[in-house]
N, C-alpha and C positions, 0 to 999 in steps of 0.2 A: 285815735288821736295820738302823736308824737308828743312825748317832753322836751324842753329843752331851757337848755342854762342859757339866760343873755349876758354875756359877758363885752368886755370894751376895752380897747388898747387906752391907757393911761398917758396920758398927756406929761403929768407928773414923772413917773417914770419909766415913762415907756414901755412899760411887765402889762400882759392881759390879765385884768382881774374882774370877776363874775361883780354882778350889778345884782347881786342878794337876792333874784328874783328867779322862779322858773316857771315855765309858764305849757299851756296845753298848746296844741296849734293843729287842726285839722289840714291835711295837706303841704303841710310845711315841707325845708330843703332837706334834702335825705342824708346829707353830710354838712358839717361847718360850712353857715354863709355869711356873708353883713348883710344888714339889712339893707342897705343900698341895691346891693345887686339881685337879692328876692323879691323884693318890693318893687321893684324898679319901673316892671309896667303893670301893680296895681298898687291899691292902697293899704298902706300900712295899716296891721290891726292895730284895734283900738287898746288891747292890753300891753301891747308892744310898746304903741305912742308912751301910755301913762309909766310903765317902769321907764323910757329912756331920757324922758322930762326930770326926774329926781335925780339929786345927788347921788352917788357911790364913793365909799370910804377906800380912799389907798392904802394899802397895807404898808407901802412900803415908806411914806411920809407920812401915815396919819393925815391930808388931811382928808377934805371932803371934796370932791372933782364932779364934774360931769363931761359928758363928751358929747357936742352936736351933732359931728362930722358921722354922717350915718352910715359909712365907709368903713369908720372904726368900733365899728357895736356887732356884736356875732351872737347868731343865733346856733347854738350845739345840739345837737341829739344825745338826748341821756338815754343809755340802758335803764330798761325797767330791772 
């Protein structure tokens, strides 16, 4: 299993910032994806759903954002 950081372009101000979550993922994309376009012909995990449902805090306004647009949410590969 691959790690990976989900992070989300900010609506707020426009900077990608990680969505405090990292998650396992069997199979997952071997390089930076959005979930859009991994997911695209099957269905999105269900730990993926649950981190992209909550809030994430912008760093750069303080405040508290979320993004629906699943276009703008990335899945990263972390080095172990």
């Amino acid at each position: 299993m691959t790690k990976y950081s989900v992070r989300f372009r900010c609506d707020e101000c426009s900077q990608v910032h990680t969505m405090g979550h990292d998650i396992f993922l069997e199979n997952g994309p071997a390089s930076k994806a959005t979930i859009g376009d991994f997911f695209s012909d099957k269905e999105i995990d269900p730990q993926v759903m649950k981190i992209i449902r909550n809030k994430a805090l912008c760093p750069d306004t303080g405040n508290l954002t979320s993004q629906q647009d699943i276009q703008k949410i990335f899945l990263t590969p972390l080095d172990d």
